[in-house]
N, C-alpha and C positions, 0 to 999 in steps of 0.2 A: 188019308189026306194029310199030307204037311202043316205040320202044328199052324204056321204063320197063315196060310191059306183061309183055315180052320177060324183062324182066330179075324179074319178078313169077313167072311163072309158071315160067318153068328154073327159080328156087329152089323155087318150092313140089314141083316134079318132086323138084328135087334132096333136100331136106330129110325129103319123105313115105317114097320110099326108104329111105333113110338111118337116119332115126328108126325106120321102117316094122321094119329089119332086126334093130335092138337090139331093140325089143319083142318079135320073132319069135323071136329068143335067150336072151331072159333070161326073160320071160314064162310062167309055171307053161299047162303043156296048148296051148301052139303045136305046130304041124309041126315049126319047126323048132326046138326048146327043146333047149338048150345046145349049138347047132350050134361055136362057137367063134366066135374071134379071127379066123378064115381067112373065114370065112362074115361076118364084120361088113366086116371090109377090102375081101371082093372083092366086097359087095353096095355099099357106100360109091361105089368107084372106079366099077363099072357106074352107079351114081347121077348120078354127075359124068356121066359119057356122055352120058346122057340128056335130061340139065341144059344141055348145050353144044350137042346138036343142037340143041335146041328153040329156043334162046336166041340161037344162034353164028350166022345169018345176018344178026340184025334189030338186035343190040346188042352184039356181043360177047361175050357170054354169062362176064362176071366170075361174076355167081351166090354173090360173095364181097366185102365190104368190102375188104377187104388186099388184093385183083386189082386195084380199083378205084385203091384210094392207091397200090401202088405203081406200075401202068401211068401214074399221073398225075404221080409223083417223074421216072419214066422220058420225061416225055414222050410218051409213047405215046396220052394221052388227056386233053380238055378238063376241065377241072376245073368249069368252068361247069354241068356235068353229073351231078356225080359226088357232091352230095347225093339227087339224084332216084334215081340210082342205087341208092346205099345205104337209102334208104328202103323201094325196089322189093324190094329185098335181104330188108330187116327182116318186111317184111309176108307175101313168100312162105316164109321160114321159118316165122312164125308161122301161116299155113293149112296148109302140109306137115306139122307138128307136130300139128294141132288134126285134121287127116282122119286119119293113122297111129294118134292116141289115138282116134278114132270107128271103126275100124275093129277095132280090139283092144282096144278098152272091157273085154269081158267077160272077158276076160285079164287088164286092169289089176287090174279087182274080186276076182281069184284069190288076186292077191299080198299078202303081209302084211307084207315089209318096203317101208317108203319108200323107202331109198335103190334100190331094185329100180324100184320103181314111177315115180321119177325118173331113173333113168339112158338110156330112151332119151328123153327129151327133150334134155340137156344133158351136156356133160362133168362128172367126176368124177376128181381125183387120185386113183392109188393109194396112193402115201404123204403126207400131208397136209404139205406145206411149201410156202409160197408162192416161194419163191425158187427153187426147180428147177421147181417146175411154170411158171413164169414162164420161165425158161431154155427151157423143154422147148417152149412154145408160141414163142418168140422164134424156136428151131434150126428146128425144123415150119416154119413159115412163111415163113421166108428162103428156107430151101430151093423150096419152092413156088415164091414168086415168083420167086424167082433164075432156075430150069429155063421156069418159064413165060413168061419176059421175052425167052430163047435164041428159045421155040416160035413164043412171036407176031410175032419177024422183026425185022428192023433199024431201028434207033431212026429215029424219024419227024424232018423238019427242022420239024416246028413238029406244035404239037398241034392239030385241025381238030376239029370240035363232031362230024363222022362216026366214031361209037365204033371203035377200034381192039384188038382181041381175039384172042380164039383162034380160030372159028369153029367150025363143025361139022367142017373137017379135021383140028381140033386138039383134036377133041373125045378120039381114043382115046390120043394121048402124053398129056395130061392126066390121063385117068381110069386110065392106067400109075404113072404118075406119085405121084399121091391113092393109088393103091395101097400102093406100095413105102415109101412116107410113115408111110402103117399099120401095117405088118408090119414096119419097122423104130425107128422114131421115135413109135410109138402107147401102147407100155404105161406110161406114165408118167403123163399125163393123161387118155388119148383121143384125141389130135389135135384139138382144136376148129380149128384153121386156119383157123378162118372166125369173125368176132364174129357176124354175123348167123346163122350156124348156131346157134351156143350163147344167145345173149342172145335171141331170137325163139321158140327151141319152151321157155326156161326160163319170158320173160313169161307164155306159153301152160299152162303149169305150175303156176305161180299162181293162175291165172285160172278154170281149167277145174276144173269140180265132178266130181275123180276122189278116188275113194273112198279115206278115210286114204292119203294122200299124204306128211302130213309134210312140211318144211323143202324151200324152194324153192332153198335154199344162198346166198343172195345174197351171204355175207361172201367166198364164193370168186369170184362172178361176174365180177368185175374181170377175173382172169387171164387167160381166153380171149377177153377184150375187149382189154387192153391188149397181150398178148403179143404175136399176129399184125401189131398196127398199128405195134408196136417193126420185128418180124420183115419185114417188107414194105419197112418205110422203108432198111431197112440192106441191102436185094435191092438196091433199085431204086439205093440209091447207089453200091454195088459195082458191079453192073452199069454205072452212068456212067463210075464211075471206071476199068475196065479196058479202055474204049475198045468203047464197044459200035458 
C-alpha cells in the first residue's frame, strides 16, 4: 500500500472510532449513552490500535501530525514526506469524522444542545482559559512523543525517505500509552494530541448539514492545533538532548 494511502485510511479507522465513541456517549438513545470517561479512553486507545495495524507495515502508521514532526526533529523520518503525510492525516480525520456522524445522524437530530452535538467531532475545554488549555495540550503531547520516540528504537544515522514508525508491533504500547494519556492527562481539554484529529472532524463540523448544531468553536481551534506541534517539538528535542 502507498505510504500516503496508508496513512489516509489508519486515520479515518482511527478517527471514526474515536469520534464514533464520543457520540455513542454523549448522544441522547445510544447503547451506550453516558458510558463514561472509562468507555471514551479505552475505546480511543483501541482506536489507535487499529490505526497502527492498518497503517504500521506500509507507512509507519503516525496517524498524527505531532508523530510526524517530531519523528522528523528526531531524525527518524524524511521530512521530504512529511507534508504528504500530514495531509493524508487531515483528509482521513475528516472521512472518520463525516461516516461516525452518518452513522449517528439520527442521534445527532435527538440533541438539543450544540455544544453536545459538537463534542464528538472536536475538543472542548472544561474550563475556558486558553493558557492551561494550551499547557494541557503542550504536557499531552510531549509526553506522546517523548514514550513513542523510546518505542520506535534508536535514533536513525541519517533520515532515508523509507518511513520510520511504530508498526503494527508497536501498535498495543501505543494504544496503552493514548490510554493512560486519557485517564490521566484528559480532563482538562480532551486530549486532542493530535491537530489532524481536532482540526479535520471540526472542518467536517462546519461543513456537514447536521441539524442545529451551532458554533463550530473556531476562536478555540488554535489550541489543539498549536499545542501538540509546541508538544512534539520539545519531545523530539529532549529526546536528542539526553543522548538518544
Amino acid at each position: 500500500m502507498n505510504p500516503y494511502i496508508a496513512e489516509f485510511i489508519g486515520t479515518g479507522i482511527l478517527i471514526l472510532l474515536g469520534t464514533g465513541v464520543v457520540a455513542n456517549v454523549l448522544l441522547p438513545q445510544t447503547k451506550g449513552h453516558a458510558g463514561g470517561l472509562m468507555a471514551i479512553t479505552t475505546a480511543w486507545a483501541l482506536a489507535v490500535f487499529c490505526g497502527v495495524v492498518v497503517a504500521g507495515p506500509y507507512s509507519g502508521a503516525h496517524l498524527n501530525p505531532a508523530v510526524t514532526i517530531g519523528l522528523g526533529i528526531a531524525g527518524k523520518f524524511d521530512w521530504a514526506m512529511a507534508p504528504g503525510y500530514m495531509l493524508a492525516q487531515l483528509g482521513g480525520a475528516m472521512l472518520g469524522s463525516s461516516l461516525a456522524w452518518l452513522m449517528y445522524r439520527e442521534h445527532f437530530d435527538l440533541e438539543n444542545d450544540p455544544g453536545l452535538k459538537r463534542a464528538p467531532f472536536c475538543t472542548d475545554p472544561a474550563i475556558r482559559n486558553f493558557n492551561t488549555s494550551l499547557m494541557s495540550e503542550i504536557i499531552g503531547t510531549f509526553v506522546l512523543i517523548f514514550v513513542i520516540l523510546y518505542i520506535s528504537g534508536a535514533k536513525l544515522e541519517s533520515a532515508e525517505a523509507t518511513p520510520i514508525g511504530l508498526g503494527s508491533i508497536g501498535g498495543l504500547p501505543v494504544a496503552l500509552l493514548v490510554w493512560v494519556i486519557g485517564l490521566a492527562l484528559g480532563g482538562t481539554t480532551g486530549y486532542a494530541i493530535n491537530p489532524a484529529r481536532d482540526l479535520g472532524p471540526r472542518i467536517m463540523h462546519q461543513i456537514l448539514p447536521i441539524k442545529g448544531k451551532g458554533s463550530s468553536d473556531w476562536g478555540y481551534a488554535w489550541v489543539p492545533v498549536v499545542g501538540p506541534i509546541i508538544g512534539c517539538a520539545l519531545a523530539a528535542i529532549l529526546y536528542l538532548a539526553v543522548g538518544a
